[in-house]
C-alpha positions as CSV (number, residue, x, y, z in Angstrom):
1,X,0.0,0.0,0.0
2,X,1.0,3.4,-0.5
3,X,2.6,5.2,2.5
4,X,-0.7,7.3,2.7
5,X,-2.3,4.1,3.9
6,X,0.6,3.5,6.4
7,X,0.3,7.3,8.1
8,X,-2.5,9.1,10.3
9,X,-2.5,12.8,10.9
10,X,-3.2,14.3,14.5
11,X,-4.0,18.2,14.0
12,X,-1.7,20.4,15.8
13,X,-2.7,23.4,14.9
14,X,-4.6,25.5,12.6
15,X,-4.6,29.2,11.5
16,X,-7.3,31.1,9.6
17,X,-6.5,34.5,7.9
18,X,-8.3,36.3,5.5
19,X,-6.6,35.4,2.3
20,X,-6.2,31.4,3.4
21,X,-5.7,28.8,5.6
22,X,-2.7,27.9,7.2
23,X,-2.8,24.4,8.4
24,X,-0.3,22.4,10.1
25,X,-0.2,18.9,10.4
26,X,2.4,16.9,12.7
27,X,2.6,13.2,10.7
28,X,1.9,10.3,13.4
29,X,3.0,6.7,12.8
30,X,0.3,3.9,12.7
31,X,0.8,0.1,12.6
32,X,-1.3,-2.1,10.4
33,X,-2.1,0.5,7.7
34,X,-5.0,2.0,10.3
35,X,-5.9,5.5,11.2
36,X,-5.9,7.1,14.3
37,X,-6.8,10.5,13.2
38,X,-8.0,12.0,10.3
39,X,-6.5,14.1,7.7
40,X,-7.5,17.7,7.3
41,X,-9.5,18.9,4.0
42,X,-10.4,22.3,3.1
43,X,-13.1,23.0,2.5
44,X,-14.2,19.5,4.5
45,X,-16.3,17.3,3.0
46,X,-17.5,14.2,4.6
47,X,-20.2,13.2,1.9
48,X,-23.0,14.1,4.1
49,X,-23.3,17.3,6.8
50,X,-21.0,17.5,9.0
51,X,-20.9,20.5,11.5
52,X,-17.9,21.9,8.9
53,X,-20.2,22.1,6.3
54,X,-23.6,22.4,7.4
55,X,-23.2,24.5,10.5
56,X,-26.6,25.9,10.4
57,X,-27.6,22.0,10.6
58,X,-25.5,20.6,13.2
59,X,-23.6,21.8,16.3
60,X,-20.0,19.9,16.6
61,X,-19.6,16.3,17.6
62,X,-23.2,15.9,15.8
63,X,-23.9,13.5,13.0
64,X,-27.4,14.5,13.2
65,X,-29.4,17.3,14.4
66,X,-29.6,16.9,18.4
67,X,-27.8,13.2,18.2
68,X,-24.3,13.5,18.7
69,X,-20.6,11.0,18.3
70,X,-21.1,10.1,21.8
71,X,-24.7,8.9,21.1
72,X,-23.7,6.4,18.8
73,X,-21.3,5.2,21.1
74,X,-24.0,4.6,24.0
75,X,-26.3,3.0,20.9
76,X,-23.3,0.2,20.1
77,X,-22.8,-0.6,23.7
78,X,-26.8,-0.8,24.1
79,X,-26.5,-3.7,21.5
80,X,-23.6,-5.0,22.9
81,X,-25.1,-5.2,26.3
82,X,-27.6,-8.0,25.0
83,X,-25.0,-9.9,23.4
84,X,-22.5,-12.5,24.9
85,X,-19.0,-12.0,25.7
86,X,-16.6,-12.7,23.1
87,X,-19.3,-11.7,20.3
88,X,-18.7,-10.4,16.9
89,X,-22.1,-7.4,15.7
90,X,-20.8,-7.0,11.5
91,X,-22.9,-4.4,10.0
92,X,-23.4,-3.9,6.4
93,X,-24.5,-0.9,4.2
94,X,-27.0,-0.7,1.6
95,X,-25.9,-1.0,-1.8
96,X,-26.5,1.6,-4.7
97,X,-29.3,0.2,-6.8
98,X,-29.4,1.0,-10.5
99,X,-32.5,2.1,-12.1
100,X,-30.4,2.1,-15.6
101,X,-26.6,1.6,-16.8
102,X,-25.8,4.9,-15.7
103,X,-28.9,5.8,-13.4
104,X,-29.0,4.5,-10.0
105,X,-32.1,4.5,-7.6
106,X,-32.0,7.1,-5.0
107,X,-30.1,6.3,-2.4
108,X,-31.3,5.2,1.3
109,X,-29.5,3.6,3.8
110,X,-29.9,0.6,5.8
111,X,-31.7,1.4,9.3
112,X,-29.5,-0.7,11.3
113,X,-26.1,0.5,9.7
114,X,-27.5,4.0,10.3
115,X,-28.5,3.8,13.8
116,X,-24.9,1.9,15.0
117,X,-23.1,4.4,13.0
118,X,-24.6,7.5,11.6
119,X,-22.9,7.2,8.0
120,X,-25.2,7.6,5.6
121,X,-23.5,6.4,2.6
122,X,-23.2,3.0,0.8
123,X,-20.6,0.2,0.5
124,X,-19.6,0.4,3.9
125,X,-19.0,-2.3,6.7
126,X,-18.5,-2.0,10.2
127,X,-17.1,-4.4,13.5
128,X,-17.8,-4.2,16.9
129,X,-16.3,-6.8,19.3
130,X,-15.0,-6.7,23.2
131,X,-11.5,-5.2,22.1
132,X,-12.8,-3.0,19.5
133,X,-15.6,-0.3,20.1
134,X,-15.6,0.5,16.3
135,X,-13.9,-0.6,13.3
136,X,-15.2,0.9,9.7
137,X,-13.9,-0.5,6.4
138,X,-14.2,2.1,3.9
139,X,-14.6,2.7,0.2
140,X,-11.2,4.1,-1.1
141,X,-11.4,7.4,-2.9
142,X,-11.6,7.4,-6.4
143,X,-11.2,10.4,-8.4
144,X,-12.9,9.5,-11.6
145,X,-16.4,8.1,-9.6
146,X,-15.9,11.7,-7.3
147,X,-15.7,13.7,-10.4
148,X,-19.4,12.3,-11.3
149,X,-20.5,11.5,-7.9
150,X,-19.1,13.8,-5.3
151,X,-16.8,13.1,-2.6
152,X,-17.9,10.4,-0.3
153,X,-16.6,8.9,3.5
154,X,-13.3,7.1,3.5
155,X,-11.1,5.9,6.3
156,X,-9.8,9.6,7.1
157,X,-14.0,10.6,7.6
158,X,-14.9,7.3,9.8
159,X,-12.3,8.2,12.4
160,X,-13.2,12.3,12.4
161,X,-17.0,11.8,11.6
162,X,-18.0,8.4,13.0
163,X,-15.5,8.1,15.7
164,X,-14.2,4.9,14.4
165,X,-11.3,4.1,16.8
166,X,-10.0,2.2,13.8
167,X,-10.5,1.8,9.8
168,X,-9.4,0.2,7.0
169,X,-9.7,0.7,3.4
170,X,-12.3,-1.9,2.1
171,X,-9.8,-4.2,-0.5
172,X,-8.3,-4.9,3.0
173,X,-11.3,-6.3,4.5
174,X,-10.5,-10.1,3.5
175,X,-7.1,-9.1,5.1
176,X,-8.1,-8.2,8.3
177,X,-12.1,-9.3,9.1
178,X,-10.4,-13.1,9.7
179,X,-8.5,-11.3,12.7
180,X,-12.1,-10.3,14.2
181,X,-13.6,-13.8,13.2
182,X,-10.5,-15.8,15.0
183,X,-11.5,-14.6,18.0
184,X,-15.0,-14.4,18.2
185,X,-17.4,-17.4,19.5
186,X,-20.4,-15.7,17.9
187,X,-21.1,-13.9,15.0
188,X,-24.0,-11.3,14.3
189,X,-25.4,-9.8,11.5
190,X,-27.4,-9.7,8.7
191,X,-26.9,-11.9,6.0
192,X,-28.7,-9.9,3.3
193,X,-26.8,-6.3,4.0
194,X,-23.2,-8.3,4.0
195,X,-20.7,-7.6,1.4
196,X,-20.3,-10.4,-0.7
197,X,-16.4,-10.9,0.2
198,X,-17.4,-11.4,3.6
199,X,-19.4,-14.4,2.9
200,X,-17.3,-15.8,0.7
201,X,-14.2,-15.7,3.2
202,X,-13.4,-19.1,4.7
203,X,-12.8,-18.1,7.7
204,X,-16.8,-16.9,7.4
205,X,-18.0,-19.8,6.0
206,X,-16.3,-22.3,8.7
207,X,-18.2,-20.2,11.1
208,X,-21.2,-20.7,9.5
209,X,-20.6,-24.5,9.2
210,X,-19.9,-24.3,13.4
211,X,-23.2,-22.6,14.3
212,X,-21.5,-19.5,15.2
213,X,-23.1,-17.0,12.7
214,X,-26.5,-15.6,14.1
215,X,-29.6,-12.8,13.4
216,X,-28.4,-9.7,15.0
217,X,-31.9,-7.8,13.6
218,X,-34.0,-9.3,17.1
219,X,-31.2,-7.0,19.2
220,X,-30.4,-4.4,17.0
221,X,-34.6,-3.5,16.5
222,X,-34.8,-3.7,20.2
223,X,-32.7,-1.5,20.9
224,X,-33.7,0.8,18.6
225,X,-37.5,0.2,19.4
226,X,-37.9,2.6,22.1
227,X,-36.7,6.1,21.1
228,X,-34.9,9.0,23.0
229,X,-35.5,12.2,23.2
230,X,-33.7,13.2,20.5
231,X,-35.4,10.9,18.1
232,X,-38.3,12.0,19.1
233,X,-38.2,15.6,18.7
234,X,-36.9,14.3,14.8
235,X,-40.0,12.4,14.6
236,X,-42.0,15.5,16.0
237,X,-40.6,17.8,13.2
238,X,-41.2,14.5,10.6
239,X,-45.3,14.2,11.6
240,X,-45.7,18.3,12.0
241,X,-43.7,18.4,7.9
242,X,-46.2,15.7,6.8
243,X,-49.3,17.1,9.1
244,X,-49.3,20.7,7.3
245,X,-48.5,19.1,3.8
246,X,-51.4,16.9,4.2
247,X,-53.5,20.2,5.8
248,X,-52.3,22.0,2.3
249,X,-53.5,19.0,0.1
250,X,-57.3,18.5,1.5
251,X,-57.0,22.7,1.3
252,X,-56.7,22.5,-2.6
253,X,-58.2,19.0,-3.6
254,X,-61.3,20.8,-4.5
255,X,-59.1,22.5,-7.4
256,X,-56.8,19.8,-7.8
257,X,-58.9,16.8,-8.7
258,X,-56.4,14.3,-10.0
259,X,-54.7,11.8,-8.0
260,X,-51.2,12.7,-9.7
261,X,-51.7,16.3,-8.8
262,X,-52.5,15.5,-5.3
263,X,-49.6,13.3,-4.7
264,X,-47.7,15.8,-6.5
265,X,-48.7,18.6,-3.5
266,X,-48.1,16.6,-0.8
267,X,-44.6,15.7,-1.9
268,X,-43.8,18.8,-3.0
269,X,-45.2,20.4,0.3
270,X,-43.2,18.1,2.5
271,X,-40.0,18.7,1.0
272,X,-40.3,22.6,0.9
273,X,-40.6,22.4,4.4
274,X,-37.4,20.2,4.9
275,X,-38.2,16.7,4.5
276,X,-35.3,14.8,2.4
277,X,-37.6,12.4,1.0
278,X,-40.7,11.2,1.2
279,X,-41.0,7.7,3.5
280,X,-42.7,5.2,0.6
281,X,-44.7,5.9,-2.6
282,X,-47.5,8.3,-1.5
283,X,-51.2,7.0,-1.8
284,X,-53.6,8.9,-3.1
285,X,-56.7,6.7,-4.1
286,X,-59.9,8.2,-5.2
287,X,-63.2,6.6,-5.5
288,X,-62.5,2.6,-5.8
289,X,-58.8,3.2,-5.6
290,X,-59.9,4.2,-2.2
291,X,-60.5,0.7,-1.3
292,X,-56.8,-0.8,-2.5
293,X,-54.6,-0.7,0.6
294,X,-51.8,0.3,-1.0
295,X,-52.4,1.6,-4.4
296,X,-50.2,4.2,-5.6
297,X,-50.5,4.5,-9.1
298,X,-52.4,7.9,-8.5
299,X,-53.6,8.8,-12.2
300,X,-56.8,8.8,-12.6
301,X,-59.6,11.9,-12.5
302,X,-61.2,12.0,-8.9
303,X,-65.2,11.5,-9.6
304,X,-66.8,15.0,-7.6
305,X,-69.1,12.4,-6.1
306,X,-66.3,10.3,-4.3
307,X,-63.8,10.3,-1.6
308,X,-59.8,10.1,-1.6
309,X,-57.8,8.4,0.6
310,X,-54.2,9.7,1.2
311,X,-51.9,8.1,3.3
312,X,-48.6,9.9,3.2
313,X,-45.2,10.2,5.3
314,X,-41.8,11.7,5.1
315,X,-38.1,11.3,6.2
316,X,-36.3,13.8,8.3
317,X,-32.8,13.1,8.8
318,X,-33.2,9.4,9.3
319,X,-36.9,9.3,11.3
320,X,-40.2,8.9,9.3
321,X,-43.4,10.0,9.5
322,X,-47.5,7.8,7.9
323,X,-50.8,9.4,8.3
324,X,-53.9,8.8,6.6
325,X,-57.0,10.8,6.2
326,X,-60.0,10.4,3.8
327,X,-62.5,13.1,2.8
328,X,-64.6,14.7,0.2
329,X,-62.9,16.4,-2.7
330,X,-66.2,18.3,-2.7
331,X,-66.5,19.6,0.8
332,X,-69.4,17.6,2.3
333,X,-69.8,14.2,3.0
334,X,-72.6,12.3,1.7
335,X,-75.1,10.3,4.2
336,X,-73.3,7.3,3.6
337,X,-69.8,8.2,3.4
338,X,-70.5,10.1,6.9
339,X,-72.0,6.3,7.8
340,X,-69.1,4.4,7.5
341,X,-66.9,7.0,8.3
342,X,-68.4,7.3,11.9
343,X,-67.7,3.9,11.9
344,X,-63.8,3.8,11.8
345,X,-63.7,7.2,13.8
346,X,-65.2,5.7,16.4
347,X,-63.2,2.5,16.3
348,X,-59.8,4.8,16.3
349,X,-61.3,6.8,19.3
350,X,-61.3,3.1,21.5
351,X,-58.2,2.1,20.1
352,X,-56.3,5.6,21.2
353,X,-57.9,4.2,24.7
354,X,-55.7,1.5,24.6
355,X,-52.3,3.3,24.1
356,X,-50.5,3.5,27.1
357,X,-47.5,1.0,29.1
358,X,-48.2,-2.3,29.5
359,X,-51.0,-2.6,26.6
360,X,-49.7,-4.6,23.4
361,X,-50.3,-3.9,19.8
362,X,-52.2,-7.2,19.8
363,X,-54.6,-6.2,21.6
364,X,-55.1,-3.1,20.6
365,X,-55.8,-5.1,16.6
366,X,-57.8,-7.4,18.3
367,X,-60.0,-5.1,20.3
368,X,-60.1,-3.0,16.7
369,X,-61.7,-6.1,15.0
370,X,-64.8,-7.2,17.3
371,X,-65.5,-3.5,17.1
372,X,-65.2,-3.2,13.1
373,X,-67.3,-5.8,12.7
374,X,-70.1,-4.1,15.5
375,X,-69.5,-1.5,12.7
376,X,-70.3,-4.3,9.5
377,X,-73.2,-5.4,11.5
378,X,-74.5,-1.8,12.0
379,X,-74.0,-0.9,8.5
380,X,-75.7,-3.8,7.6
381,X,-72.2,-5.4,5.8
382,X,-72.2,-8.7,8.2
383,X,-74.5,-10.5,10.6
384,X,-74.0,-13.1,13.5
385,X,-71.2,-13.5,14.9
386,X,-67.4,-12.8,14.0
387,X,-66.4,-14.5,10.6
388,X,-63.1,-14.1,9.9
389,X,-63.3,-14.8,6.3
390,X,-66.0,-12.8,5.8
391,X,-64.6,-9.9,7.8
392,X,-61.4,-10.4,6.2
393,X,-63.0,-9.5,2.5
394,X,-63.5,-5.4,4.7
395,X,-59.8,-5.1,6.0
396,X,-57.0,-7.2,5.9
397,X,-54.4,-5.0,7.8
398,X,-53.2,-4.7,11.3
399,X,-54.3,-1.9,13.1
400,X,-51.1,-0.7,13.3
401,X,-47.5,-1.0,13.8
402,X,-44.1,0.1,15.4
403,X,-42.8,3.2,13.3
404,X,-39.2,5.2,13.4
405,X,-35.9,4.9,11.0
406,X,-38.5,2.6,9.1
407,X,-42.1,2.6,8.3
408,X,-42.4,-0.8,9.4
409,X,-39.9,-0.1,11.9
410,X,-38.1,-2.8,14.2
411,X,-40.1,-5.8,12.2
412,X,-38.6,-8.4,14.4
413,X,-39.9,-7.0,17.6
414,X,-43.3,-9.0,18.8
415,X,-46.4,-7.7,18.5
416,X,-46.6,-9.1,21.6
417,X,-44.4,-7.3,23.6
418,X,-46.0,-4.7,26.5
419,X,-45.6,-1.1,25.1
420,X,-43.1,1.7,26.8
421,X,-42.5,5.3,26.9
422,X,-40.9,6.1,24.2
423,X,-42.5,3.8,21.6
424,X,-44.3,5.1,18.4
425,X,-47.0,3.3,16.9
426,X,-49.5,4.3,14.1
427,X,-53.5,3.3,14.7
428,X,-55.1,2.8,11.2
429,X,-58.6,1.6,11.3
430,X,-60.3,1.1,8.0
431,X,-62.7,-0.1,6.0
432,X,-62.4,-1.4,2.5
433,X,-65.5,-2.1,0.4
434,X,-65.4,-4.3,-2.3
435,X,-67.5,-4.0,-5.7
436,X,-69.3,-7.6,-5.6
437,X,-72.7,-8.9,-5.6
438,X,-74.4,-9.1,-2.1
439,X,-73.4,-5.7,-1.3
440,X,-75.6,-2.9,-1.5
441,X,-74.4,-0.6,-4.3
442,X,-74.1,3.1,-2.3
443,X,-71.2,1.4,-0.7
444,X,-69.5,-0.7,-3.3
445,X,-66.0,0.6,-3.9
446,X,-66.1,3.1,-0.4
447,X,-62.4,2.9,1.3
448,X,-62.2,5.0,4.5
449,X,-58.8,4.8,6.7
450,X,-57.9,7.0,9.4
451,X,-54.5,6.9,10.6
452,X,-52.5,8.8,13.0
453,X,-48.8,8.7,15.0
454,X,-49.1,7.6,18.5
455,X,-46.0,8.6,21.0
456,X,-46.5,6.3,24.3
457,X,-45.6,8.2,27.0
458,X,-45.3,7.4,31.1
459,X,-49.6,9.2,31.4
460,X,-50.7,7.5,28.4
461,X,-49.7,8.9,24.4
462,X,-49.5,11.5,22.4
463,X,-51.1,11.7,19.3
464,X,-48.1,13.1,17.0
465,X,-49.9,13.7,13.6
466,X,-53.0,15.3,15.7
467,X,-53.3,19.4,13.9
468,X,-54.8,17.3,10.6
469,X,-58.7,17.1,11.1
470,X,-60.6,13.9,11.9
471,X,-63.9,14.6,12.9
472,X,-66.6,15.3,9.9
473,X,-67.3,19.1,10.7
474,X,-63.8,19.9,11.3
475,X,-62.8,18.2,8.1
476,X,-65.6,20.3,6.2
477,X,-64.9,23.6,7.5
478,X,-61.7,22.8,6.6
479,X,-62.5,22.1,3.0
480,X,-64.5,24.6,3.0
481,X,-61.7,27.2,3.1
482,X,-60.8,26.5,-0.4
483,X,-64.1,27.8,-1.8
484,X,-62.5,31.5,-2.7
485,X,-60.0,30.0,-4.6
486,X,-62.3,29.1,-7.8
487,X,-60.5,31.3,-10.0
488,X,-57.9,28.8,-10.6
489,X,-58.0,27.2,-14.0
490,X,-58.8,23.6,-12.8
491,X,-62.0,21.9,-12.7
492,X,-63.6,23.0,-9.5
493,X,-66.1,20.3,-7.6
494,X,-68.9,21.8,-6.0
495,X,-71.0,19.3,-4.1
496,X,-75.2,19.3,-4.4
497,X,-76.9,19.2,-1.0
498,X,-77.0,15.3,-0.6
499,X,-80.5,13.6,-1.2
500,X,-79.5,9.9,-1.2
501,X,-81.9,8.4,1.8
């Protein structure tokens, strides 16, 4: 290796004037090509914000807004703490996905590498055993993919950035990971985010062969199940950005009455407002679409007689947001869209009841069925008692579910499990009509979900998504603030006074 590889930099001292910087560097000898400090760039870039470049974004020692280097250090030794002595935790980073030759999918990373490290960029792999807090293998620079790409996190920016106590380029890794594995009796990780030259090392595969390799997703989502205060306040400012976007899209659905150009305003609202990305494809179903969970082709015209059905979220700086609300384009409900609306408003109202310590998502769902299908009955949908087949042809979704870095978040944790402070969940009743004999016609097609970000908390929970109307007269009064914007050249529902018995 080049003698680059074989040196470190510790900064000794540094000296701004006007016309440049003055940096200088005393050269500190490392053994086995590592890193013990980082190498000075001006102007820094890390490949993501860093304090030295986004200092309006993040105080120093942050990686991201309100978490900071010593954060991530408590996280790792969370995980470790649920792990045997003598273990191994390898954590892999997502992979760049290409859409084309030359076009790659956006970008996201892999929750777990994220939370354990904070980098945010792909092709990475990190090591944590007893004798080493944090190792990071690297991608080496390369000029010609930086020219195209932009500078991204080598081993200089894991040791300044990450606070990697050690790191390696990655063409190393097959050099130096069979150190790690020698002396571990256990390995965890995730098969499916590991770089291909780590399962193809011997050394790997003999583990395999002894039993040694084991999931590390049931401790890593543990610990990242129940959130601190700093992930909470990002999860705040995630269901407030999606919350005013959503406000802003029932505002002008009465002008913009096309599924694409809904979708379209929520997106674009969330990201105005600081969002990086949206957290899935947005759904925006009118009419029938309404009643496909997850449809999200969103292009069709929205019929001035039916409802839409948005269920949204966003990302803000690694924490997402999901809400859902369903109303009418038009402004008013009709008799029986306000029927079966009632119905899963009132079912969300029990199951918000239900969210406090010691209660389990289980039984939230489970007390949410017996009283969707009191709703059928009423509605005159179902008769008798419960029949899970039948009821299953009205809603085939859980009530909710844990919500965080991911929308599904923490995956592996049980439903079972007794809810804490610090927990987010999302309730979701809904109803979903099909189009199919048997089934009187004013409801065929009708798809009404409610959904809404629950914080558990010590009293009880805190509805997180709660500024966005749910109740019928708030939602109308709402809607019916867009009346004074007719002059826009769009097709403009008005609704007739309802007449249907």
């Amino acid at each position: 290796m080049a003698a680059a590889w074989r040196r470190a930099f510790s900064l000794h001292r540094l000296l701004f004037t006007q016309q440049s910087v003055v940096v200088k560097l005393e050269w500190q000898q490392v053994s086995s090509r590592g890193y013990s400090r980082s190498r000075w760039r001006s102007p820094f870039d890390a490949g993501q914000p860093t304090h030295e470049s986004h200092p309006e974004l993040l105080s120093a020692q942050e990686i991201f807004p309100g978490i900071s280097v010593s954060d991530f250090a408590q996280r790792r030794k969370a995980l470790k703490s649920y792990l045997p002595t003598e273990s191994m935790v390898i954590l892999g980073s997502a992979t760049v996905k290409q859409m084309t030759e030359v076009v790659p999918y956006p970008f996201r990373q892999d929750a777990d590498y994220l939370y354990f490290t904070g980098c945010q960029q792909p092709e990475g792999l990190a090591v944590l055993d007893d004798q080493t807090e944090l190792c990071m293998f690297m991608p080496e620079h390369d000029t010609e993919t930086e020219a195209w790409a932009g500078h991204t996190a080598g081993t200089e920016e894991a040791i300044r950035v990450f606070g990697a106590d050690c790191s390696y380029p990655l063409q190393l890794l097959s050099e130096i990971l069979p150190q790690f594995i020698a002396r571990a009796k256990a390995i965890y990780c995730d098969l499916g985010f590991l770089n291909p030259i780590v399962q193809e090392l011997p050394q790997f595969q003999e583990a395999i062969q002894q039993g040694k390799v084991r999931s590390l997703n049931k401790y890593s989502q543990l610990v990242r199940w129940v959130k601190s205060s700093a992930e909470l306040e990002l999860m705040r400012q995630a269901a407030a950005i999606t919350s005013k976007a959503m406000l802003q899209s029932m505002k002008v659905s009465r002008v913009y009455c096309h599924e694409h150009l809904l979708a379209a305003t929520v997106e674009y609202e969330c990201k105005i407002r600081g969002a990086q990305r949206m957290a899935f494809p947005s759904v925006v179903g009118g009419g029938t679409n309404g009643s496909i969970v997850h449809y999200c082709r969103n292009d069709k015209l929205i019929d001035d007689k039916s409802l839409v059905l948005m269920d949204v979220g966003c990302e803000f700086h690694g924490y997402v947001s999901d809400m859902t609300r369903t109303w009418p384009p038009c402004g008013m409900f009709s008799p029986t869209q306000r029927e079966v609306y009632e119905v899963v408003l009132d079912v969300m109202k029990e199951c918000f009841k239900m969210c406090k310590p010691g209660v389990t998502l289980s039984q939230i769902h489970q007390h949410s069925v017996m009283l969707l299908w009191q709703g059928l009955v009423q509605l005159g949908l179902a008769q008798g008692n419960f029949d899970i087949l039948h009821f299953y042809e009205f809603n085939r979704t859980q009530v909710g579910h844990y919500l965080g870095m991911d929308v599904h978040d923490c995956s592996t944790v049980s439903l079972d499990l007794p809810l804490k402070p610090g927990v987010v969940i999302t309730i979701e009743p809904g109803l979903y009509i099909p189009v199919k004999p048997g089934i009187p016609e004013r409801f065929q097609g009708m798809g009404i979900r409610i959904e809404d970000e629950v914080l558990i908390t010590r009293s009880g929970h805190e509805v997180l998504t709660a500024s966005v109307p749910k109740e019928i007269a708030e939602i109308e009064a709402w809607l019916g603030q867009s009346k004074s914007n007719d002059s826009t050249p769009v097709r403009t529902f008005v609704c007739e006074k309802p007449t249907e018995s």
